[in-house]
Backbone bond lengths (Angstrom), bond angles and torsions (degrees), N, CA, C in turn:
res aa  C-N    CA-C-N  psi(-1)  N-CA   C-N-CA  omega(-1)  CA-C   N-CA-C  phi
1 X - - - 1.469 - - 1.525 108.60 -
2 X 1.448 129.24 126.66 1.416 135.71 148.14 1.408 122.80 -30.87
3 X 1.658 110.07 112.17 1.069 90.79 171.62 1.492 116.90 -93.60
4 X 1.252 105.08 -16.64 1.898 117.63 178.94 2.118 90.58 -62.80
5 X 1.258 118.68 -44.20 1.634 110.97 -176.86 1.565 99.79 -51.61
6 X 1.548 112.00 -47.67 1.306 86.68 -152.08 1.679 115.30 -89.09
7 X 1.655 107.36 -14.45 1.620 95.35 148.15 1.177 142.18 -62.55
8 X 1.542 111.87 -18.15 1.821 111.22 150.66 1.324 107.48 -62.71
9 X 1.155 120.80 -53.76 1.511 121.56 -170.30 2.251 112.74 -40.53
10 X 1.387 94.25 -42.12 1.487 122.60 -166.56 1.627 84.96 -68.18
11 X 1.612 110.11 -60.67 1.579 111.82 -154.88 1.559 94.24 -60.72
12 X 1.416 123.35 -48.79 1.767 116.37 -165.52 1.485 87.20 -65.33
13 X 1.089 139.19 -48.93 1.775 115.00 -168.99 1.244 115.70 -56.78
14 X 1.203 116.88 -23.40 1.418 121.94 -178.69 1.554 110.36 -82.07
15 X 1.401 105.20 -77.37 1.462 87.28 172.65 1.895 129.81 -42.73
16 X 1.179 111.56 -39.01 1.421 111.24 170.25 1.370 107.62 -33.71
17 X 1.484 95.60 -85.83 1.703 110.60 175.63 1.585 119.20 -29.10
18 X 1.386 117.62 -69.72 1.607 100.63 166.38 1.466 132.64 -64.04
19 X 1.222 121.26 5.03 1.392 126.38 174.11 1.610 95.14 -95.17
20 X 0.912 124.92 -26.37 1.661 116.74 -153.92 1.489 114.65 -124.35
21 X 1.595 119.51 -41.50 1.100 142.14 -171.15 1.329 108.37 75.68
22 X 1.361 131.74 30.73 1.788 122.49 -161.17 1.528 95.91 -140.78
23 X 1.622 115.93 130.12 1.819 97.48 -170.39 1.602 79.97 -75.12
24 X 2.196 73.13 -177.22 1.583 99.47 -154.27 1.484 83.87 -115.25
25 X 1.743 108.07 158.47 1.643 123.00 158.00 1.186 109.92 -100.97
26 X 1.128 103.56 169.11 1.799 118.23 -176.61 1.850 90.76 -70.09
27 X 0.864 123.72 -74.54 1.885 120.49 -171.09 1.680 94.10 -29.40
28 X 1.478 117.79 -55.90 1.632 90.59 -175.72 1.578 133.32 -81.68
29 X 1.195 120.65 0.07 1.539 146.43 155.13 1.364 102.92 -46.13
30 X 1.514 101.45 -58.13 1.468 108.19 -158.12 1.603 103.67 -74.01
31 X 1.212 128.38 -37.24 1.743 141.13 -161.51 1.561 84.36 -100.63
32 X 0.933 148.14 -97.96 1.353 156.01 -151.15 1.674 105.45 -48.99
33 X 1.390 137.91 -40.60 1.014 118.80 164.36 2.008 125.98 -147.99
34 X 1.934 74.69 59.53 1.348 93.38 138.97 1.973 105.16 71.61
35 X 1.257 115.51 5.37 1.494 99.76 162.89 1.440 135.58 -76.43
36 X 1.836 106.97 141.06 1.396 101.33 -164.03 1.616 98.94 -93.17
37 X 1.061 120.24 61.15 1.763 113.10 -171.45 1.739 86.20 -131.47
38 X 1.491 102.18 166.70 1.152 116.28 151.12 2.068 151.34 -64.27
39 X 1.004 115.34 125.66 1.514 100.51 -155.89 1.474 109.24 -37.52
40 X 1.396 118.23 -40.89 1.260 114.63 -160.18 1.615 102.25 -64.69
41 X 1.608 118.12 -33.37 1.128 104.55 173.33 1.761 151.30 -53.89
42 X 2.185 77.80 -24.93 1.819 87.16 175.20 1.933 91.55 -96.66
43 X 1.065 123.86 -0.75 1.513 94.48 167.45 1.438 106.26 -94.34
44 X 1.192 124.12 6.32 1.827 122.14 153.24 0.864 123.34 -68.20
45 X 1.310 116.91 -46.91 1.785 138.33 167.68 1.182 99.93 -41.72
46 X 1.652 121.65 -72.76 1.425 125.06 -146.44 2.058 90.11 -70.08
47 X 1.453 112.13 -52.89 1.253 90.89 -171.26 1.658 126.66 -57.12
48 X 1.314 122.91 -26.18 1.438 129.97 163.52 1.025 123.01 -49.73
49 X 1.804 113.16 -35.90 1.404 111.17 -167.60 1.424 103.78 -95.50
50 X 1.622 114.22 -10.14 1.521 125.90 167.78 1.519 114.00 -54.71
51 X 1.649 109.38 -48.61 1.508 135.06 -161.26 1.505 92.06 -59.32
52 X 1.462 108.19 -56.68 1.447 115.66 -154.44 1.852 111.50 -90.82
53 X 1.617 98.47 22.43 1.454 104.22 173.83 1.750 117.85 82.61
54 X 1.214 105.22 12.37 1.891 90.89 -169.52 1.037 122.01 -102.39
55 X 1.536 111.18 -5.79 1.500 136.36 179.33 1.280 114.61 -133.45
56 X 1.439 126.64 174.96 1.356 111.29 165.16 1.418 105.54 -172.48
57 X 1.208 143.23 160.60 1.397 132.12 -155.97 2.024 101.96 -114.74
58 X 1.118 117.45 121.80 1.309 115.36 169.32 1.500 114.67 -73.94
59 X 1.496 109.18 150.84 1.219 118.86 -143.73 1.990 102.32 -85.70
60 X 1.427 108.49 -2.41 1.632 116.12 -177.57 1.594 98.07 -106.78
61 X 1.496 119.42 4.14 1.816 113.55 164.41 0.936 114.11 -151.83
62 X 1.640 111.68 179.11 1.510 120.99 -171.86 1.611 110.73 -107.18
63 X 1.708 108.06 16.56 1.279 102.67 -179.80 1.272 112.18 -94.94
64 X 1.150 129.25 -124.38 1.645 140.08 156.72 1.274 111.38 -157.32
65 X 1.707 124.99 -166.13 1.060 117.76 -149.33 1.714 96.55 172.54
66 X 1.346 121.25 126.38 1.250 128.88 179.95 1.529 116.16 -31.95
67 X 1.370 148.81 144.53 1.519 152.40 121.24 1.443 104.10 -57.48
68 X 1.535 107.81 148.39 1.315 112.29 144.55 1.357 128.06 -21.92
69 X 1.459 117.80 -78.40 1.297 112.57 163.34 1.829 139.88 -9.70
70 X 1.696 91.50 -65.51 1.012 98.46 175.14 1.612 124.06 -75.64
71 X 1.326 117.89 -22.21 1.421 125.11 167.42 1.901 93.40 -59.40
72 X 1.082 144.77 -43.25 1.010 138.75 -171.98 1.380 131.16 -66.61
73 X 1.605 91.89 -30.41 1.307 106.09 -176.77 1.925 101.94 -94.31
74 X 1.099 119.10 -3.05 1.459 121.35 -171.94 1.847 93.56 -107.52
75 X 1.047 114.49 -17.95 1.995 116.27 -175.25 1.310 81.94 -103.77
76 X 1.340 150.06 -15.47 2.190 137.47 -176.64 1.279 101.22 -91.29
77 X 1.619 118.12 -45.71 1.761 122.88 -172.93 1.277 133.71 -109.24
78 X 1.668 103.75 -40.11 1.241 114.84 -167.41 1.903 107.73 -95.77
79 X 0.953 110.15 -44.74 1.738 101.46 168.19 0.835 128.42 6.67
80 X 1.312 144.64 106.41 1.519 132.27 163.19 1.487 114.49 -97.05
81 X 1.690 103.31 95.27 1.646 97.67 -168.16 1.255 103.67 -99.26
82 X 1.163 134.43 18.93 1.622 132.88 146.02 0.932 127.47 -50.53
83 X 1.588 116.46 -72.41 1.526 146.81 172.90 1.561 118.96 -56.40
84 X 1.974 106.93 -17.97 1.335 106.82 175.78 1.381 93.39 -97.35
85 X 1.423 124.75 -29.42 1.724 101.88 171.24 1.176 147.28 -79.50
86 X 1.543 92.52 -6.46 1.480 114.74 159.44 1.840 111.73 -78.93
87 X 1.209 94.93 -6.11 1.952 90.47 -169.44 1.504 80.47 -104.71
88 X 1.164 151.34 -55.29 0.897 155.08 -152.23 1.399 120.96 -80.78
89 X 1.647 125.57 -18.76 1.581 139.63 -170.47 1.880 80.26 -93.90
90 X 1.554 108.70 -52.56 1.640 95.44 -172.13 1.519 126.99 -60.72
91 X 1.882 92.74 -38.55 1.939 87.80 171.91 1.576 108.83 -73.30
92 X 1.334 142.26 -30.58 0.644 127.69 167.40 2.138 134.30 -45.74
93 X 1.052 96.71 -38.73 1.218 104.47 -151.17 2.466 87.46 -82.82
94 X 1.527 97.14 -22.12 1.279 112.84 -165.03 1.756 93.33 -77.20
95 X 1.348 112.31 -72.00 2.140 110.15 143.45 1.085 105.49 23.22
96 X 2.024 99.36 -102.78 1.171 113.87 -174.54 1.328 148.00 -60.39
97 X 1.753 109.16 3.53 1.219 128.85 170.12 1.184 95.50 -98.54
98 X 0.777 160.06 -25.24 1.263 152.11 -163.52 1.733 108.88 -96.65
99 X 1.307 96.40 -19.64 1.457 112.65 -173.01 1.325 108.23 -89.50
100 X 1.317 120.50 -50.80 1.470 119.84 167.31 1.482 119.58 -72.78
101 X 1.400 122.29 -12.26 1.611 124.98 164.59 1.798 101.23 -67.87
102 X 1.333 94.46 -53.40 2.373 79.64 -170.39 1.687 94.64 -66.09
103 X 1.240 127.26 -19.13 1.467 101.39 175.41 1.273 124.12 -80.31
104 X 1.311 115.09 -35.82 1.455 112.21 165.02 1.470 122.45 -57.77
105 X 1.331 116.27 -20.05 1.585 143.02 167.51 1.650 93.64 -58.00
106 X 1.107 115.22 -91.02 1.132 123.67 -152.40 1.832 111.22 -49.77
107 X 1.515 102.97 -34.65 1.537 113.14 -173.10 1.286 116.34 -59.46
108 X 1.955 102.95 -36.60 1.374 122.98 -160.04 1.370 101.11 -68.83
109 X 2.035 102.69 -52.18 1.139 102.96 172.74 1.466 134.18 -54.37
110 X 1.317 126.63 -24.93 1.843 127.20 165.18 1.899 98.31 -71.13
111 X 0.859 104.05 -28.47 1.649 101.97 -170.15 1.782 95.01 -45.57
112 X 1.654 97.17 -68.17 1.723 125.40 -157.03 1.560 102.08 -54.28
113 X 1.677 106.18 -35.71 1.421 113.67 -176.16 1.107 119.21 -75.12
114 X 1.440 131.92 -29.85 1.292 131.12 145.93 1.162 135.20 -86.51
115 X 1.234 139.79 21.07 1.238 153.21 109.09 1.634 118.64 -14.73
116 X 1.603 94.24 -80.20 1.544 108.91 -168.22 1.352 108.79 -73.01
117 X 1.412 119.88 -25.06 1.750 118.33 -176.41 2.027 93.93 -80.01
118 X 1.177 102.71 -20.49 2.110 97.32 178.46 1.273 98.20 -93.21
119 X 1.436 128.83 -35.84 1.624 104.73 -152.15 2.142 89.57 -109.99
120 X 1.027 107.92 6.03 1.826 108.56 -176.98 0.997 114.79 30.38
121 X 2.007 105.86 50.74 1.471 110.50 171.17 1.302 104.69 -147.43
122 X 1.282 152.42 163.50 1.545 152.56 177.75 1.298 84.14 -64.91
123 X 1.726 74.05 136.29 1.702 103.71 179.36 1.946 99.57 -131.81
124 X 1.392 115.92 146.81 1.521 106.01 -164.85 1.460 89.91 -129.24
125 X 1.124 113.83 -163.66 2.002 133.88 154.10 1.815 96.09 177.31
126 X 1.098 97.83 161.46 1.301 99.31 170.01 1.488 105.83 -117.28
127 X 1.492 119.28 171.11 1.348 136.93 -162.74 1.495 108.23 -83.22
128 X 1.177 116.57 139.16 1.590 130.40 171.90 1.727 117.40 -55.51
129 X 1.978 103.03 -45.94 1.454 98.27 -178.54 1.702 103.01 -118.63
130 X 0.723 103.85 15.50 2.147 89.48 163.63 1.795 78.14 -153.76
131 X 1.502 104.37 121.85 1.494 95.63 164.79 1.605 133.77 -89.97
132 X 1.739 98.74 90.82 1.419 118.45 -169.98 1.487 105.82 -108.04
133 X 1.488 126.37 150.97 0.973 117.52 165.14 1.865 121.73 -91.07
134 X 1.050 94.50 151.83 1.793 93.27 164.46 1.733 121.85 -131.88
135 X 1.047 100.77 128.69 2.081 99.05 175.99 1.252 119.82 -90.98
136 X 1.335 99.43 169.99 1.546 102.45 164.72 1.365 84.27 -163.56
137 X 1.529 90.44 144.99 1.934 109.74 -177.06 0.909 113.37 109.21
138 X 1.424 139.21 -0.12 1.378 135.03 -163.55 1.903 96.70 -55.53
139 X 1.250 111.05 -42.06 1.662 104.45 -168.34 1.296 139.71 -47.89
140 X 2.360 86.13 -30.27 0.975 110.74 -164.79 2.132 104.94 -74.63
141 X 1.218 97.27 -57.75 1.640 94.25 158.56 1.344 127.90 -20.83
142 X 1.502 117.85 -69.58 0.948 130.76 175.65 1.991 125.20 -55.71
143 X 1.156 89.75 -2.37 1.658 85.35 175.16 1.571 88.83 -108.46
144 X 1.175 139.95 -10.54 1.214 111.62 -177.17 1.429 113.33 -82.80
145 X 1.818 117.23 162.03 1.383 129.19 -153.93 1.727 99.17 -66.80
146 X 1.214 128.96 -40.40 1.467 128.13 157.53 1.618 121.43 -19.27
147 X 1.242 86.87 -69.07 1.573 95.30 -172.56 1.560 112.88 -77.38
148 X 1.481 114.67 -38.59 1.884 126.40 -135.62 1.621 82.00 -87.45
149 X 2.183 121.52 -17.83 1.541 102.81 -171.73 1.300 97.92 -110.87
150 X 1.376 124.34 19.28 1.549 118.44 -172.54 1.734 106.01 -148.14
151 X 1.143 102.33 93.92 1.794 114.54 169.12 0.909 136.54 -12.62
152 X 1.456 82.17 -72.75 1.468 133.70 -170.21 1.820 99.50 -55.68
153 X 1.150 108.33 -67.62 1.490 126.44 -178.06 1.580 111.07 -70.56
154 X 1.114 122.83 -35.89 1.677 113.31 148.34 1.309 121.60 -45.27
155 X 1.386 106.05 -56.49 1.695 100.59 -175.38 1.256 118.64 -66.70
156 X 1.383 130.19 -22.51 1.053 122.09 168.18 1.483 135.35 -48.81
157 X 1.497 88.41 -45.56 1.390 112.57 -179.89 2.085 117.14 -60.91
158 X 1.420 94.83 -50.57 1.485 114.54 179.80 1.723 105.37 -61.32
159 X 1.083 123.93 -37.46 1.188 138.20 168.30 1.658 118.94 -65.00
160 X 1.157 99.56 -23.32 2.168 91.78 164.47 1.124 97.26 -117.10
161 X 1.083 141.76 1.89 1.463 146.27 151.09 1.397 104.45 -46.57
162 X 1.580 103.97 -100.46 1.796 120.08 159.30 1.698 117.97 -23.12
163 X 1.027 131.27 -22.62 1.653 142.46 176.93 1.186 99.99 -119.37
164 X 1.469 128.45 89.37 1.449 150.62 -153.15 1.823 102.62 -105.67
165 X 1.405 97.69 -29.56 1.650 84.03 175.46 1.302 130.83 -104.88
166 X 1.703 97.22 -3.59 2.184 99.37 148.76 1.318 90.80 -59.90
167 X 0.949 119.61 -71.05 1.644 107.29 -142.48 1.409 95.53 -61.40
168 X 1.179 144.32 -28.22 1.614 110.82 -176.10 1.413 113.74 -88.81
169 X 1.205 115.25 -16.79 2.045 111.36 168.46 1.641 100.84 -68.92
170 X 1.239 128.37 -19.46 1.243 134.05 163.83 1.352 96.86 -34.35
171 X 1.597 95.69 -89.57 1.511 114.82 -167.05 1.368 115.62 -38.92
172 X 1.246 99.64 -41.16 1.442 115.59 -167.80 1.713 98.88 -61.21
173 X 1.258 126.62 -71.33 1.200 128.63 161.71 1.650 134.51 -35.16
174 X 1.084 88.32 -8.91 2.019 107.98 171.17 1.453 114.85 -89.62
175 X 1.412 123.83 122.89 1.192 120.44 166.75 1.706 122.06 -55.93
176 X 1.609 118.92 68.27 1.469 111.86 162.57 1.599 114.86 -125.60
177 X 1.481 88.22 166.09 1.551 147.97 -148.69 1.401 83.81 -100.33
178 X 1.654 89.65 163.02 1.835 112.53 145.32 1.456 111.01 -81.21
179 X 1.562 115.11 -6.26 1.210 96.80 179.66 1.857 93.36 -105.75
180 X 1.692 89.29 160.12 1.464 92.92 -168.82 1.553 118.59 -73.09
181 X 1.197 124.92 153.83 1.421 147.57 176.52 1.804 104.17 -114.39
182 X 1.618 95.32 142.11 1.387 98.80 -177.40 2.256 89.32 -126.38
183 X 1.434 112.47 120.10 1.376 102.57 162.66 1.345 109.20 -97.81
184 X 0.958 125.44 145.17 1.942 136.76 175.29 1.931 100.26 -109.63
185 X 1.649 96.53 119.01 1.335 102.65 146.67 1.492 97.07 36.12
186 X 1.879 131.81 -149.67 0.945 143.45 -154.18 1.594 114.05 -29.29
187 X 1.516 105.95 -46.47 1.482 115.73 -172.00 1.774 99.61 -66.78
188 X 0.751 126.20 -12.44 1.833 104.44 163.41 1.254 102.68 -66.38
189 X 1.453 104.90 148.38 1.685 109.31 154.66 1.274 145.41 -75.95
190 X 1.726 101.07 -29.20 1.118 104.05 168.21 1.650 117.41 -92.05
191 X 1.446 123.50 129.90 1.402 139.00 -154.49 1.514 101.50 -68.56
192 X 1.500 108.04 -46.59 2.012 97.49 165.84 1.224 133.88 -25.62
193 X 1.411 102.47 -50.60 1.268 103.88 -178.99 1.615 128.35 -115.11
194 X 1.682 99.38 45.35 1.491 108.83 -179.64 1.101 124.73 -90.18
195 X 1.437 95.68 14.21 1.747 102.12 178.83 2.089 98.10 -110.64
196 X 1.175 121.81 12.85 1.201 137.78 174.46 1.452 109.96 -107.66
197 X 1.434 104.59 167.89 1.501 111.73 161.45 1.462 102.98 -124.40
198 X 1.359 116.73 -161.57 1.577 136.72 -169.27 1.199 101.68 -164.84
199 X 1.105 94.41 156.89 2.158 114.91 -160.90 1.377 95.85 -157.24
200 X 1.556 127.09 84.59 1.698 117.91 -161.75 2.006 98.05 -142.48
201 X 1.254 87.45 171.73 1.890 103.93 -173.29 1.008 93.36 171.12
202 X 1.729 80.58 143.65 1.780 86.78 169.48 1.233 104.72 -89.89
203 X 2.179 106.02 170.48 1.102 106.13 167.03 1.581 113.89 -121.87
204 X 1.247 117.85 173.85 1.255 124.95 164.85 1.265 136.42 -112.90
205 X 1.128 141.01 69.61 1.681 125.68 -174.84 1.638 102.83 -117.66
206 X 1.404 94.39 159.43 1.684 138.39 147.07 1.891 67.23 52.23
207 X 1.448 130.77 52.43 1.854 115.46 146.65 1.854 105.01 97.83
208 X 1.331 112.80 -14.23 1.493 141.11 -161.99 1.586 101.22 -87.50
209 X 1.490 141.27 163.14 1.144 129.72 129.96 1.614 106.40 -148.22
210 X 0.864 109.18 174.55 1.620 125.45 169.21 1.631 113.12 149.74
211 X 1.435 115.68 -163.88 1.429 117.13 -161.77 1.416 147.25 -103.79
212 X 0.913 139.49 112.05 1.327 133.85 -128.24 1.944 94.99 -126.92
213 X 1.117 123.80 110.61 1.555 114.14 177.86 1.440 111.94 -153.85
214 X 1.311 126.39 -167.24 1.249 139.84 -179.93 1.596 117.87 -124.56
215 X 1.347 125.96 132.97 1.487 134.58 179.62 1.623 118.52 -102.46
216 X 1.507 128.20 115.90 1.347 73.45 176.12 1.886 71.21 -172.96
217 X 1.522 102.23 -172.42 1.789 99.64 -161.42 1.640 103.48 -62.96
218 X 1.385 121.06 178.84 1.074 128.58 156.80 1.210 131.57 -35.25
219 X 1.099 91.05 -72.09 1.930 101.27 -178.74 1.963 112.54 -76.33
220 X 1.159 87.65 36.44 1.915 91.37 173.90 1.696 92.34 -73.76
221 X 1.290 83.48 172.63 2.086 99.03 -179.32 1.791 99.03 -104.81
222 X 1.317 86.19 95.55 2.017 112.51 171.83 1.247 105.89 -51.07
223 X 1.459 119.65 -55.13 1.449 105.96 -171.98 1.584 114.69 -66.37
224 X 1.379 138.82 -44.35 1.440 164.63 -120.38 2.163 68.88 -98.44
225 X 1.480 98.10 -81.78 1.354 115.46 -162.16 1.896 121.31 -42.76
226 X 1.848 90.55 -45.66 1.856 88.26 170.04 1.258 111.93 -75.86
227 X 2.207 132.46 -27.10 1.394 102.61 166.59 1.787 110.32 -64.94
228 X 0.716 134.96 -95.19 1.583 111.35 153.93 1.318 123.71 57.92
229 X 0.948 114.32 -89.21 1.534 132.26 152.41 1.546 112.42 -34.78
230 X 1.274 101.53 -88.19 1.403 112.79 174.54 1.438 115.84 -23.89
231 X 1.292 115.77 -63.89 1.520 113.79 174.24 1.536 119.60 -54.80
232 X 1.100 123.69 -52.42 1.314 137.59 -162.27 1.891 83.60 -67.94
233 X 0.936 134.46 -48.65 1.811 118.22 -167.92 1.209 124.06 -80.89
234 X 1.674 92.44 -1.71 1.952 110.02 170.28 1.369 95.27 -94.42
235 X 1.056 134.46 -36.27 1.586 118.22 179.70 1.665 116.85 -64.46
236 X 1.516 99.77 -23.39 1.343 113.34 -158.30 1.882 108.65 -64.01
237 X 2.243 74.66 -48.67 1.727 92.28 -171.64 1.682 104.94 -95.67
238 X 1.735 106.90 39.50 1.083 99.67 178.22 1.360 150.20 55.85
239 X 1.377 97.84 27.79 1.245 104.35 -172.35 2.082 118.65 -142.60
């Protein structure tokens, strides 16, 4: 009998088992990874390696399923800690992107929220990893005498609000900067919201960029609102 077979034999039960949590039979040993022997041969294997403690069969199947032992003897010889540090440098590194995207998420989001609670006008940014926008303030718009006596001209507004990716090919289509841009009324492109202005820049953090601004009627206070801005993207970039 092989003893190099039956530490493959040991390693596919193992890996099975931690991939799956379900013991394994000899038929799937044999199909799943690829031995050129006969079945009866890996159920020789498995029972030897049963005898000698490395497996052992739970009492609700007819498969088996690692011992201690044999987990020991598959983490002393069989390991492949190459191939796991190569699997492991990539999920890792995928993690930490993902990890520094909800933080830039989350920051952007206190950014936008204090925005709209200082300037009592929709305040937006768009997202680091799908570039979507999100608001906050819509209410605040809406109570003003602009909007709160004209429907018609609310809905417009709530409506490229709610349709988040006109408005960012908008942006996208706008010549901006990190430094801020103010559009007035006519100068938007999109006609919804030409009874609004915009107070926008991009931002940059932690490798990220996109847009961070304010929405809100005409006659808002420009100066009050672009320092405003200004401050809020120094907190952002920390500084």
């Amino acid at each position: 009998m092989s003893e190099e077979r039956k530490k493959r034999v040991l390693q596919a039960i193992v890996k099975h088992f931690i991939n799956t949590a379900e013991p394994v039979g000899s038929n799937t040993i044999l199909v799943s990874y690829q031995f050129h022997v006969s079945p009866a041969t890996i159920r020789n294997d498995m029972m030897s390696l049963e005898r000698s403690g490395y497996i052992q069969q739970p009492h609700t199947s007819a498969g088996r399923i690692p011992t201690d032992k044999g987990y020991r003897l598959f983490v002393d010889e069989m390991a492949d800690f190459g191939k796991a540090r190569e699997e492991a440098l990539i999920a890792l590194k995928t993690i930490r992107k993902q990890y520094k995207v909800e933080k830039v998420k989350e920051e952007l989001y206190d950014a936008v929220s204090l925005l709209a609670r200082a300037t009592k006008s929709v305040s937006f940014a768009t997202t680091p990893d799908n570039p979507r926008t999100f608001f906050l303030g819509m209410s605040n718009v809406l109570r003003e005498p602009e909007f709160s006596h004209d429907s018609v001209r609310a809905s417009e507004v709530i409506e490229v609000l709610e349709r988040g990716d006109n408005f960012v090919n908008t942006l996208r289509s706008l010549d901006i900067t990190e430094n801020i841009r103010t559009f007035i009324g006519e100068e938007n492109i999109l006609p919804q919201i030409q009874s609004c202005s915009i107070i926008v820049s991009k931002y940059l953090k932690d490798g990220f960029e996109g847009y961070l601004g304010i929405l809100g009627p005409k006659r808002m206070n420009y100066a009050y609102n672009i320092v405003l801005l200004e401050e809020i993207k120094k907190l952002l970039n920390g500084s």
